[in-house]
C-alpha positions as CSV (number, residue, x, y, z in Angstrom):
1,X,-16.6,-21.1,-20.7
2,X,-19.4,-19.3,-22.8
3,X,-21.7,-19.6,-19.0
4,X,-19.2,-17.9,-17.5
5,X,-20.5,-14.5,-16.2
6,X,-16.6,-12.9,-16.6
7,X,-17.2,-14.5,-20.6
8,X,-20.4,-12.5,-21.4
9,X,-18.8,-9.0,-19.4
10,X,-15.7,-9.5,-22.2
11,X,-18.0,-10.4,-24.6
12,X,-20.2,-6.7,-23.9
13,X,-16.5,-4.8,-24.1
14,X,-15.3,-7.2,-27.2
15,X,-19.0,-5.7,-28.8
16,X,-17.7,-2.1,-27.4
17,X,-14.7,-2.3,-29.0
18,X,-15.7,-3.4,-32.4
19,X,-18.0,-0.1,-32.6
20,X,-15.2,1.9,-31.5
21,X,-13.1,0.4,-34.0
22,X,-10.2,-0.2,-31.5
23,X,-8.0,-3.2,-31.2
24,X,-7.3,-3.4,-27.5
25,X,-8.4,-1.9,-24.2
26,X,-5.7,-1.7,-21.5
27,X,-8.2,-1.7,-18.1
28,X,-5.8,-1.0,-15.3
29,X,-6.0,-1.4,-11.2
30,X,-6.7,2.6,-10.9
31,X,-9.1,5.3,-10.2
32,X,-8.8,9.2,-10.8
33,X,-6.4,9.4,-8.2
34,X,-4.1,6.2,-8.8
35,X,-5.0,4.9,-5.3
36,X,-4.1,1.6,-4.2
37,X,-7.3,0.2,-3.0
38,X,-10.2,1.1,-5.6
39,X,-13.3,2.4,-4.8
40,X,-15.8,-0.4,-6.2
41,X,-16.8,2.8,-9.1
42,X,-12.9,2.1,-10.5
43,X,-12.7,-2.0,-10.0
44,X,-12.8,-2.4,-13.7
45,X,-10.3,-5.1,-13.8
46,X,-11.7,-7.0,-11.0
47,X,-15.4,-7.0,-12.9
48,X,-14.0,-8.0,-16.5
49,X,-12.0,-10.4,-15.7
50,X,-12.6,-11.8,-11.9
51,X,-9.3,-11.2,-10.6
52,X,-9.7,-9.7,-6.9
53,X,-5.9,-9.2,-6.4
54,X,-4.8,-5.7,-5.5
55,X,-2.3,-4.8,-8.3
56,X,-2.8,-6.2,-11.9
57,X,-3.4,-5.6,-15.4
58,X,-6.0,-6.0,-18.0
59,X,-5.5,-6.3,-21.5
60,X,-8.6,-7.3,-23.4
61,X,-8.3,-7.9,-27.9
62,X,-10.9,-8.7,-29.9
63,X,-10.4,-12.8,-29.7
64,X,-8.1,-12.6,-26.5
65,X,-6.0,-10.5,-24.2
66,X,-4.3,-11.2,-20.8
67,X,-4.0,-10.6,-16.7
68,X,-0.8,-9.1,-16.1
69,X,0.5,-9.5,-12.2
70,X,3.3,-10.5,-10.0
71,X,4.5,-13.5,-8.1
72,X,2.2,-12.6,-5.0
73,X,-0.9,-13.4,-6.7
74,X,0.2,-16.0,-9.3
75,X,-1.5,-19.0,-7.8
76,X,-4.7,-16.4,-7.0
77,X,-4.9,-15.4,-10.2
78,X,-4.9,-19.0,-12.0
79,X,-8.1,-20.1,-10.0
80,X,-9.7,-16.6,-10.7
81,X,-9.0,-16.5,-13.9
82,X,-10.0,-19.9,-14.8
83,X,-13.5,-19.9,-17.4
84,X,-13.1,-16.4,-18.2
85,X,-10.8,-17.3,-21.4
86,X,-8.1,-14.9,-20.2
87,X,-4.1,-16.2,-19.5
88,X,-2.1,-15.2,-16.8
89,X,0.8,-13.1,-17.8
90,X,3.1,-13.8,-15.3
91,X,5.4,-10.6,-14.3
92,X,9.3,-10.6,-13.8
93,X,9.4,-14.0,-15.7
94,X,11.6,-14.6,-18.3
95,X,10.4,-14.9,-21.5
96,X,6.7,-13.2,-20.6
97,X,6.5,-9.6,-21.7
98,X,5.4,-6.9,-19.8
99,X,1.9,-6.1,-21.2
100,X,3.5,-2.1,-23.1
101,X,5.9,-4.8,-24.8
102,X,3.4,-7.3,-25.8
103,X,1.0,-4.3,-27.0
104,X,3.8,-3.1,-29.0
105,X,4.5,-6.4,-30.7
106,X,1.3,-7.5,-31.4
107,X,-0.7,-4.4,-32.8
108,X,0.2,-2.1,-35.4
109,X,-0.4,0.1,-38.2
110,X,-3.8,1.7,-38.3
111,X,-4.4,-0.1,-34.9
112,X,-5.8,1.4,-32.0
113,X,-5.2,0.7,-28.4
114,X,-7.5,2.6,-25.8
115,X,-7.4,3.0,-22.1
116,X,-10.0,4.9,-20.4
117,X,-7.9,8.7,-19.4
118,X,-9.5,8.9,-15.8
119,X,-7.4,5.2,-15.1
120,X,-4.4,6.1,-16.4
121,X,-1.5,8.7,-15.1
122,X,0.3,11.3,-17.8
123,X,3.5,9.6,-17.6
124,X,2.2,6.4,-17.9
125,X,-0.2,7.3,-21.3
126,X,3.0,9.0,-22.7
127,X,5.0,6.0,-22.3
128,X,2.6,3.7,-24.0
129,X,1.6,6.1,-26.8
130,X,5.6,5.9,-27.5
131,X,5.7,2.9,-27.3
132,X,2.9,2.1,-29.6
133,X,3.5,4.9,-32.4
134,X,7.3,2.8,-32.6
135,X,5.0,-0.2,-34.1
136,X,2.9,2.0,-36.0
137,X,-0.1,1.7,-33.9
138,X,-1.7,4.9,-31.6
139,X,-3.0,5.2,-28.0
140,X,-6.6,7.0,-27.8
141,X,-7.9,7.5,-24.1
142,X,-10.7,9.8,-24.5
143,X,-12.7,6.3,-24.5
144,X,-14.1,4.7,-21.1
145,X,-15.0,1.8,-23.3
146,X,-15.1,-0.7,-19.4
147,X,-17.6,2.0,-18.0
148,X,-19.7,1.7,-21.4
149,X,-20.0,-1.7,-21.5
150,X,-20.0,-2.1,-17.8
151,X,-23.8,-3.0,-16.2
152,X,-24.7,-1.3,-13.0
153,X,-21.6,0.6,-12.3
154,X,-21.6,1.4,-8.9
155,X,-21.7,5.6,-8.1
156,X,-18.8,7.5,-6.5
157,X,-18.2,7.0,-3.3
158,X,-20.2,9.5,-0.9
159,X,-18.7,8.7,3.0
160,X,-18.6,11.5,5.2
161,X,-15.4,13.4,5.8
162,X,-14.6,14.5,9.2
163,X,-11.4,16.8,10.4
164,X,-8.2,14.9,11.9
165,X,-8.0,17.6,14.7
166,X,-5.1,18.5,17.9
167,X,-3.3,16.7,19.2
168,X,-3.1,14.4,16.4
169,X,-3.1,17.2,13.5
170,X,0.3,19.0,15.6
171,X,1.1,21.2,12.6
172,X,-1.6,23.2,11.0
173,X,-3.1,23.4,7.0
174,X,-2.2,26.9,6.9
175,X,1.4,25.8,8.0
176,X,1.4,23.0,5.5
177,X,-0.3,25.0,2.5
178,X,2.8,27.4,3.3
179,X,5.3,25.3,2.9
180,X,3.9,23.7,-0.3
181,X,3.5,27.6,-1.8
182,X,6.9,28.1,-0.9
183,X,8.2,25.3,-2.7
184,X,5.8,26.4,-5.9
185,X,8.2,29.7,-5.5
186,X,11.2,27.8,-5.8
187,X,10.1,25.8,-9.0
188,X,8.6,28.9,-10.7
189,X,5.0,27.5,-10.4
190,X,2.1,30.0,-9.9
191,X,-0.2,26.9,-9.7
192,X,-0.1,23.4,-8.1
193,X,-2.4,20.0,-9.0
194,X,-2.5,17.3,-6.3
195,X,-4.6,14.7,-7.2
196,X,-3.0,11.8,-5.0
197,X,-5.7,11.1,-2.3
198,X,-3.4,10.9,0.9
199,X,-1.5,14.1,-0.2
200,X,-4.7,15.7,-0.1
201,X,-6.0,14.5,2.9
202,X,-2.5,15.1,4.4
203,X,-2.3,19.1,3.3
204,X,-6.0,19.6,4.6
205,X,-6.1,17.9,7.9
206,X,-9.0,15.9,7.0
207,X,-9.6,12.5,6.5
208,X,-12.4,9.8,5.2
209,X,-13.5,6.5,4.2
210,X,-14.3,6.8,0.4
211,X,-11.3,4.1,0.3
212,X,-11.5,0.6,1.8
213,X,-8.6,0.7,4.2
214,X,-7.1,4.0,3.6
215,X,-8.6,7.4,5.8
216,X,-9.4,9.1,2.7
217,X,-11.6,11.3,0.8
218,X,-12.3,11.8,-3.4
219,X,-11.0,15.3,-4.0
220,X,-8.5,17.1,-6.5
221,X,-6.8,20.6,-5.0
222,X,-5.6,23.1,-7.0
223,X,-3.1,25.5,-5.0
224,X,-2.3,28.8,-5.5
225,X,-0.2,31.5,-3.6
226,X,-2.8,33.0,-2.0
227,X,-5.4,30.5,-1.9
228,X,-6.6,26.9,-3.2
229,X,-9.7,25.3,-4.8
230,X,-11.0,21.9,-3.0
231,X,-12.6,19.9,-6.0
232,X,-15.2,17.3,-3.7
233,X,-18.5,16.0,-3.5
234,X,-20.0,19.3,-1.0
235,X,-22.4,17.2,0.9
236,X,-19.5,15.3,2.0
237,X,-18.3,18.2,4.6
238,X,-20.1,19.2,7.7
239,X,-20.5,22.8,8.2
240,X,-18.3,23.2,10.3
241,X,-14.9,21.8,8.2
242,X,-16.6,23.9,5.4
243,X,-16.2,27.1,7.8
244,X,-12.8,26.0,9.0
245,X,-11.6,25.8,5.4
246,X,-12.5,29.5,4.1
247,X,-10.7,30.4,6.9
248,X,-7.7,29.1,5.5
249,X,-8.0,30.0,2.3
250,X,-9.7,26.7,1.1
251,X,-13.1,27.7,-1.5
252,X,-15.0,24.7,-3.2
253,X,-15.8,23.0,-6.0
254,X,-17.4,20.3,-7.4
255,X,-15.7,17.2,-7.5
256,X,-16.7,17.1,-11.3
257,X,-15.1,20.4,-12.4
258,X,-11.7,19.5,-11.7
259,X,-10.6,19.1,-15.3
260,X,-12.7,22.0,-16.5
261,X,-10.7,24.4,-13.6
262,X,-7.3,23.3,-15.2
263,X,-8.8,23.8,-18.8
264,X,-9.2,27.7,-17.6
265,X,-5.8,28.8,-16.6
266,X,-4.6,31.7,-17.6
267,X,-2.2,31.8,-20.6
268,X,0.7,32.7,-18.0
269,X,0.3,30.2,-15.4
270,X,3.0,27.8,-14.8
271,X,1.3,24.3,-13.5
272,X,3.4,22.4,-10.9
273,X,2.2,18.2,-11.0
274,X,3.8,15.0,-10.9
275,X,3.2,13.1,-13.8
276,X,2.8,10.1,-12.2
277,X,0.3,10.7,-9.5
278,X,-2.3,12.9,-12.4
279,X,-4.4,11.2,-14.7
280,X,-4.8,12.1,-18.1
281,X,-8.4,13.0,-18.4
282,X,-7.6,16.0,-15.7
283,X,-4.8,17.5,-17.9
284,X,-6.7,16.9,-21.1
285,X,-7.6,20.7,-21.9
286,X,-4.3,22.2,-20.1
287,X,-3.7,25.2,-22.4
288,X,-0.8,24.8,-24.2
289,X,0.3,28.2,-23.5
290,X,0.5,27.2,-19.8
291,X,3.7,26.1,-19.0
292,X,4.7,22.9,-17.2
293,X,6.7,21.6,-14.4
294,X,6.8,17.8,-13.4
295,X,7.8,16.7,-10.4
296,X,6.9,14.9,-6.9
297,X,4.3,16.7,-5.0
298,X,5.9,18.9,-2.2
299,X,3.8,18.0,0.1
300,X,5.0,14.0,-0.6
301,X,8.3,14.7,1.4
302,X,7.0,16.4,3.9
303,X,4.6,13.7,4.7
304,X,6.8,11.1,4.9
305,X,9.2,13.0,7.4
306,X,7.3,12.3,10.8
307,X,7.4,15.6,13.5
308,X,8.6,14.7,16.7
309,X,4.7,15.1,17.8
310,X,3.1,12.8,15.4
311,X,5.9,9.8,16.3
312,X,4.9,10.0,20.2
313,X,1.2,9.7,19.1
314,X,2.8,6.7,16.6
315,X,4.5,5.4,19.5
316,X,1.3,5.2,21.6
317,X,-0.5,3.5,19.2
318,X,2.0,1.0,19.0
319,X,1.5,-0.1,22.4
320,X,-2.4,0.0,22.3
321,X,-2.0,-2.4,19.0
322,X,0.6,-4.7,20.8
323,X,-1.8,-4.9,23.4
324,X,-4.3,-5.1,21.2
325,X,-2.6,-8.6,19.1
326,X,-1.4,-10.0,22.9
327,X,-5.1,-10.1,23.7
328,X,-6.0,-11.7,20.6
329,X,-3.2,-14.6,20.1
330,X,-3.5,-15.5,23.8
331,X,-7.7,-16.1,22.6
332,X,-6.1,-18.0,19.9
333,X,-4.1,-20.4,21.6
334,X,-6.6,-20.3,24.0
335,X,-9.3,-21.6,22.4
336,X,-7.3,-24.2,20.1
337,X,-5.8,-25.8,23.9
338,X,-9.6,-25.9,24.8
339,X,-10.4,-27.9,21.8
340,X,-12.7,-24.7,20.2
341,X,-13.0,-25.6,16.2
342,X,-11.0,-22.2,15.2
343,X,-10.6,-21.2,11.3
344,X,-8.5,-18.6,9.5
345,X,-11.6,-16.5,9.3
346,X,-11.8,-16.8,12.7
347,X,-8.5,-15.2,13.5
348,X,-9.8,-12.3,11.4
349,X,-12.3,-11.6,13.9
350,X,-10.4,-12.1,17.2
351,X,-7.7,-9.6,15.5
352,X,-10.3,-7.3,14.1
353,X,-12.3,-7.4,17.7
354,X,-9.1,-6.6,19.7
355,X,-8.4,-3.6,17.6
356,X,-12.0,-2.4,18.2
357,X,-11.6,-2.6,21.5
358,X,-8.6,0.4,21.8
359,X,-9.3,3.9,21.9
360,X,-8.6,5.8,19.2
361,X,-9.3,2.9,16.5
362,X,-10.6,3.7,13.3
363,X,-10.5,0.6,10.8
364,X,-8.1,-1.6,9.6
365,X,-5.0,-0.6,7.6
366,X,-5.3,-3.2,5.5
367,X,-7.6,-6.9,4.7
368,X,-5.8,-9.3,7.5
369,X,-3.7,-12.0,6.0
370,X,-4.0,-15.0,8.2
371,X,-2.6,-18.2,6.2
372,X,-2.1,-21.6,8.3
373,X,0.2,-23.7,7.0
374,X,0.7,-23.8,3.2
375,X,-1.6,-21.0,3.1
376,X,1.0,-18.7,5.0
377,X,3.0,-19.0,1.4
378,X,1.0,-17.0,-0.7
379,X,2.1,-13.6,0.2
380,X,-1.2,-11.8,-0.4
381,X,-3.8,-15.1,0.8
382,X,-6.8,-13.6,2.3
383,X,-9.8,-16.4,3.8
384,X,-13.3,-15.8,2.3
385,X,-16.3,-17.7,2.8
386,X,-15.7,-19.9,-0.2
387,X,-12.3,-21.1,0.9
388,X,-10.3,-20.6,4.0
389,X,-8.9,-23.4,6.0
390,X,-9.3,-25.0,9.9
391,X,-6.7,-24.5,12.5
392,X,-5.0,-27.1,14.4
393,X,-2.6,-27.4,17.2
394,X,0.1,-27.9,15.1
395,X,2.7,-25.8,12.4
396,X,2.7,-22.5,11.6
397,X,-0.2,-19.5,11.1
398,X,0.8,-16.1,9.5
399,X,-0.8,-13.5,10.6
400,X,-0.2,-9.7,8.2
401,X,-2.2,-7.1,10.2
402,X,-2.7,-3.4,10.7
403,X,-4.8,-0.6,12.2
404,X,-6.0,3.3,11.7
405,X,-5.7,4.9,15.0
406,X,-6.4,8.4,15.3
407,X,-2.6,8.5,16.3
408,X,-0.8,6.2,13.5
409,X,-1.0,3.7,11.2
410,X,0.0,0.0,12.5
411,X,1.6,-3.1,10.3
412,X,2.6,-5.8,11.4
413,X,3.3,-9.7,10.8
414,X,3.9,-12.5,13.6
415,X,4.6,-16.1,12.9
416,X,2.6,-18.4,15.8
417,X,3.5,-21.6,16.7
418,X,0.1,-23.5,17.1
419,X,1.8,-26.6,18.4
420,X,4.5,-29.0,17.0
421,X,6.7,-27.7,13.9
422,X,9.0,-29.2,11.6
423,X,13.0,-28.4,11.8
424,X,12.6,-26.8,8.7
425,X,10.1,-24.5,9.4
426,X,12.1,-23.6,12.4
427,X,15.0,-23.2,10.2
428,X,13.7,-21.2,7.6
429,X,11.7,-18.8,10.4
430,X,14.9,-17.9,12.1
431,X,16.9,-17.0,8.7
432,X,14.2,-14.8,8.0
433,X,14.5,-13.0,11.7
434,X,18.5,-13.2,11.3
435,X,17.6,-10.7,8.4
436,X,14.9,-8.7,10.1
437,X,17.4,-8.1,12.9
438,X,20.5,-7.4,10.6
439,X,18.7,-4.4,8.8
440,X,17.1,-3.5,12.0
441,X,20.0,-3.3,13.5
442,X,22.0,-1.2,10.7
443,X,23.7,2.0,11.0
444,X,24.3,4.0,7.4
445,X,25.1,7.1,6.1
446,X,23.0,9.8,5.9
447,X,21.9,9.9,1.7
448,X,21.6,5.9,1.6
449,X,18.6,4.5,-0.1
450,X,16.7,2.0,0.9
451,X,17.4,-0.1,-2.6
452,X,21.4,0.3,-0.9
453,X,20.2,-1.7,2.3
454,X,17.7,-4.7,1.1
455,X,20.7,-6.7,1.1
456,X,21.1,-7.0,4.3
457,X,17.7,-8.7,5.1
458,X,18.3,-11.1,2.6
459,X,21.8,-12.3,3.1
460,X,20.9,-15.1,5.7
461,X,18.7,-16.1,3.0
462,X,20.9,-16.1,0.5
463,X,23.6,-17.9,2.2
464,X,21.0,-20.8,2.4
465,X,20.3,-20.2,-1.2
466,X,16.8,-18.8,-0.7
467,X,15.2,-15.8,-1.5
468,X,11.5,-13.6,-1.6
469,X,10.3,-11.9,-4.5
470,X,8.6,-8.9,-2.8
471,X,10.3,-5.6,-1.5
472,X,11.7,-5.4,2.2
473,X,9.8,-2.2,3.4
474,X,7.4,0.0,2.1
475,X,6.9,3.4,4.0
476,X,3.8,4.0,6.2
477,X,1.4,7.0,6.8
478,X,0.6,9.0,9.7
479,X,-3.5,7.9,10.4
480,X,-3.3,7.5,5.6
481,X,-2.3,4.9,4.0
482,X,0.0,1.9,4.8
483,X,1.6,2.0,1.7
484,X,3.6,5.7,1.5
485,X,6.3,6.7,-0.8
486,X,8.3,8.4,-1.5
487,X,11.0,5.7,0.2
488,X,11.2,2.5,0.5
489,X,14.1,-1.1,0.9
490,X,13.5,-3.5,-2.0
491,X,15.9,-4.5,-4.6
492,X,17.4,-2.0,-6.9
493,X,16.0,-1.1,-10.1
494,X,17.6,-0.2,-13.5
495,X,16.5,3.5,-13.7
496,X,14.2,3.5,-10.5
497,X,15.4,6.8,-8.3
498,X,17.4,6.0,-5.1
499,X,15.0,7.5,-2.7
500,X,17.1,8.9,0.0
501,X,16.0,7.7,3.8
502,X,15.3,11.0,6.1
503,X,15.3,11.4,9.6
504,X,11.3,10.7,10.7
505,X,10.6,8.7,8.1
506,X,8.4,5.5,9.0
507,X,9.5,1.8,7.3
508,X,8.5,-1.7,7.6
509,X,11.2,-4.2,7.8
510,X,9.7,-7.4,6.3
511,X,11.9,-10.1,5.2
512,X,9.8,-13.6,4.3
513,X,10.4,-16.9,2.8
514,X,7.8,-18.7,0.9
515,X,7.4,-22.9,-0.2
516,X,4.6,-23.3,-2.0
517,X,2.9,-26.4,-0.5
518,X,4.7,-26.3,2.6
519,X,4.7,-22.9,4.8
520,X,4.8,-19.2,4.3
521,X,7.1,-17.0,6.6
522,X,7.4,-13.3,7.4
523,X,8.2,-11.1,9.9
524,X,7.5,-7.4,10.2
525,X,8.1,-4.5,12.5
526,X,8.0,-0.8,11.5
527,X,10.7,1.5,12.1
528,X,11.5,5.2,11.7
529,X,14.7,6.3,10.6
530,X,16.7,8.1,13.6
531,X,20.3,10.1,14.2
532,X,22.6,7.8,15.3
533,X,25.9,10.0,15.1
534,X,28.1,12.4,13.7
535,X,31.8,11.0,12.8
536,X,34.6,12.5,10.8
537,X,32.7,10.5,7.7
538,X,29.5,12.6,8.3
539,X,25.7,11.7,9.8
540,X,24.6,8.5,10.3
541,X,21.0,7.0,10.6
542,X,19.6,4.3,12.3
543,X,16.2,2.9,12.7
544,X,14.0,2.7,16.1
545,X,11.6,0.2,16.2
546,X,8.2,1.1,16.4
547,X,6.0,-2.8,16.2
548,X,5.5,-3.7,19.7
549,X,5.2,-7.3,19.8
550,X,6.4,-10.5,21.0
551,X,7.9,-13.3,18.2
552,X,7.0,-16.7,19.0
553,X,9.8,-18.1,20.1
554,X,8.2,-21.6,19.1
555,X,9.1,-21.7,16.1
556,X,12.6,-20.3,16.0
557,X,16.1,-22.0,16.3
558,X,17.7,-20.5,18.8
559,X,21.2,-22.6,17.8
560,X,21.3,-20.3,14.5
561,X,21.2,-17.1,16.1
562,X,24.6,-15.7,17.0
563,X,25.2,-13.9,20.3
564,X,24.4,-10.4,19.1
565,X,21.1,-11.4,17.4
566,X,19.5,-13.2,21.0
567,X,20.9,-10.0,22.7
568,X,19.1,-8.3,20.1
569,X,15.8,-10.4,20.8
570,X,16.0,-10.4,24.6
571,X,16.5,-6.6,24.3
572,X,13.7,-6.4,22.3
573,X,11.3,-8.8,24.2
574,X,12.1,-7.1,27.4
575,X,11.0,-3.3,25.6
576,X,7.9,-5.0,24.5
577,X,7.1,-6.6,28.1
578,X,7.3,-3.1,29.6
579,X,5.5,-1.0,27.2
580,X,2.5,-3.8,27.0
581,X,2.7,-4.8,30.8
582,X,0.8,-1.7,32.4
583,X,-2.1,-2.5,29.7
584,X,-2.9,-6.0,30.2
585,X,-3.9,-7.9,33.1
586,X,-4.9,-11.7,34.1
587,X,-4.2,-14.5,31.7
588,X,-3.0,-11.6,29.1
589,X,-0.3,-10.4,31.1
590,X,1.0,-13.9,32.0
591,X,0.7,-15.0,28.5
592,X,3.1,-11.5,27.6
593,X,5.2,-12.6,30.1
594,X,5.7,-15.8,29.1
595,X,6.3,-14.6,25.5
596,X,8.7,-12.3,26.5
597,X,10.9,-14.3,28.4
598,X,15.0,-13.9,27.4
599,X,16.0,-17.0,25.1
């Protein structure tokens, strides 16, 4: 253990600690801005403790600590983790505490717990501070004792930023900024802090690649009602954005001053911010004269409510993608009939070269999951160089994918036959489509949540007695991030707000089933919600589906489908051969064809 080079980066923040005299450091998975995907500057976590997984917590104590995550990365983080000294803490077990409880009960009077205030948002500091002064213990994060003790940190991110211009930006900033200053009227707030990367990059009509993955730029905005203060790294913006930015109202600061700007408002300013989207060290010198109101970001909403404009550029995307994957799982199959020694990193290059190939591509939305086999059962699996597994012409390969495309943000999962499969992976594949299509296929009230619907993708399951521990659909960004809020379908929570779906709001639907050993499957199409019709009982919504793609219909049992759900594929199948069609040709169209063809 003691050669381990995770067991000598602990050992440097144990020694940090000790000088600080504090008890524990909490080192979440978050920058300044709460993103998703870190910038390497902000992968704390990963560096003390070797855990690559995306979401995940740190707790490090003088002789021990923990690795807080959920089920998706349990069997990741027990390799990982193994020779650094640190157990995994698994989440949404019984009996294992969530790491505020287990702070709480082992640490407290005189004791201090510190977690570094650029890492950590206001409402999540305030919650731990309570819960630790209840033990008699205190919360200090005025201490970035991981960036102390942390050798070679990298510097920010410096990528260029560029403007997301007509006819992909249909509605203006100065249109946006409006609506955002009118809602600060409404709330009584003569100033507005949006820290949230993807709001920001949303509001300005600009985007980035400071973030693997995600079109976005480091920046904090500060709006006012007459004009708004862009916090950034200058040299990131060509003159030209510069220019078109005064225009709107839009002056500059340095990305550094951001906490210094709030520090200075004037005793009657009343500061507009969610509390969960800030971090700490930006609010740090608010005066307390200035008064407060918390809530979601204006602009959140908005986002997540798709124009009419932006879905037809969504839509066209969707069919350069679907064209896109046709082209790359024909090469697939192709190459393992041909006898071509194919790997799961190799799929990750056919995909990623297929995307390339469309206009309008950017990136990828996401790292491509491509399990075969028993890999397909660990939800988040990505290959690497040091472990990733052959294919062969036989079970089952996941494949979790997604694009940036000037016009939309892409997700989707298919499930590929490779050759021969087992009745029960047929089986369990087709209960988990039975549940795609039930909730793809639902009609509900307008107000309904997504937590109110998740039970319909998982009733086939449930019949069977089965089940998947990860939500059903997360909401998706317009050329931003995969992962959007403010909506999404998972299980209810006890006090977790019932997000109400709107019309033009983007979902994935992605019900899966997961045996460890055995096989992984899920299946995922994204849909936006849609007026279905007005009866004496009120509106009602229903989705569209967006993912143009064939399902394999290899690995499905078509005896287990009732009528309405094969009407459903073939209905399906046939929209996907005649939006793909027109953009494929040769051995790509006959291989769509094929695909397509009614059960």
């Amino acid at each position: 253990m003691s050669t381990s080079p995770i067991f000598a980066r602990l050992e440097a923040l144990r020694a940090a600690m000790a000088r600080a005299g504090v008890a524990a450091v909490v080192v979440p998975s978050a920058d300044p801005h709460l993103s998703e995907y870190l910038p390497p500057r902000w992968q704390a976590r990963e560096w003390f403790s070797g855990f690559t997984g995306s979401a995940g917590t740190l707790v490090v104590t003088a002789k021990g600590g923990g690795l807080w995550t959920d089920s998706r990365y349990f069997s990741q983080a027990e390799t990982e983790l193994a020779g650094s000294g640190l157990p995994l803490m698994k989440l949404n077990v019984a009996h294992t505490p969530e790491h505020v409880a287990w702070l709480a009960s082992q640490f407290g009077d005189g004791d201090t717990v510190a977690v570094a205030g650029d890492s950590v948002s206001v409402a999540g500091a305030e919650g731990l501070a309570q819960r630790l002064a209840g033990a008699g213990a205190s919360l200090r994060t005025d201490l970035d004792l991981p960036g102390a003790a942390w050798a070679d940190r990298p510097a920010r991110p410096a990528a260029p930023v560029f403007a997301h211009e007509a006819p992909y930006a249909p509605v203006s900033r100065a249109d946006k900024l409006q609506h955002v200053r009118t809602a600060m009227r409404r709330a009584g707030a003569t100033h507005h802090l949006v820290s949230s990367l993807d709001d920001i990059a949303w509001l300005t009509n600009l985007r980035g690649a400071d973030v693997d993955y995600n079109p976005v730029f480091l920046a904090h905005l500060l709006v006012e009602d007459t004009r708004a203060t862009l916090f950034i790294d200058a040299p990131k913006l060509p003159p030209a954005v510069k220019a078109a930015l005064a225009a709107d109202g839009i002056s500059l600061a340095d990305y550094g001053t951001a906490a210094a700007a709030v520090a200075a408002l004037p005793d009657d300013a009343t500061l507009l911010f969610d509390p969960s989207k800030v971090v700490v060290a930006i609010l740090d010198g608010l005066p307390a004269s200035v008064k407060q109101v918390r809530g979601p970001a204006p602009s959140t909403a908005a986002k997540a409510r798709k124009t009419p404009e932006e879905l037809e550029h969504i839509r066209e995307a969707m069919r350069r993608d679907g064209a896109a994957l046709a082209r790359a799982f024909r090469r697939i199959e192709a190459g393992l009939a041909s006898g071509e020694p194919l790997t799961e990193l190799d799929v990750d290059t056919i995909v990623r070269e297929a995307r390339a190939a469309q206009d309008g591509f950017v990136g990828e939305s996401f790292s491509t999951i491509a399990g075969y086999q028993a890999n397909g059962a660990l939800p988040h699996y990505r290959a690497t160089e040091e472990g990733f597994s052959p294919l062969a012409a036989r079970g089952l390969l996941l494949v979790d994918s997604g694009g940036q495309y000037l016009g939309g943000t892409t997700d989707i999962t298919r499930v590929l036959a490779l050759g021969p499969v087992t009745d029960e992976q047929k089986r369990d594949s087709t209960l988990v489509l039975k549940g795609m299509i039930a909730l793809s296929r639902a009609r509900f009230p307008k107000g309904a949540s997504g937590p109110q619907l998740d039970a319909l993708a998982r009733a086939p399951l449930w019949a069977a007695g089965m089940d998947f521990g990860h939500g059903t659909g997360h909401g998706v960004g317009y050329f931003l991030n995969v992962h959007e809020g403010p909506h999404g379908i998972r299980p209810p929570v006890t006090g977790g707000a019932l997000v109400p779906l709107e019309t033009g709001m983007i979902t994935s639907i992605e019900p899966g089933l997961y045996k460890p050993g055995r096989h992984g499957i899920r299946h995922e199409n994204l849909a936006v919600v849609t007026q279905a019709d007005q009866t004496e009982f009120g509106e009602f919504y229903a989705f569209e589906t967006l993912t143009l793609c064939p399902f394999d219909r290899r690995g499905l049992e078509p005896r287990l489908l009732e009528p309405s759900e094969r009407a459903w594929l073939d209905d399906y199948h046939a929209t996907v051969r005649a939006a793909l069609s027109p953009l494929l040709d040769g051995e790509d169209r006959a291989w769509l064809e094929w695909h397509c063809a009614p059960l």
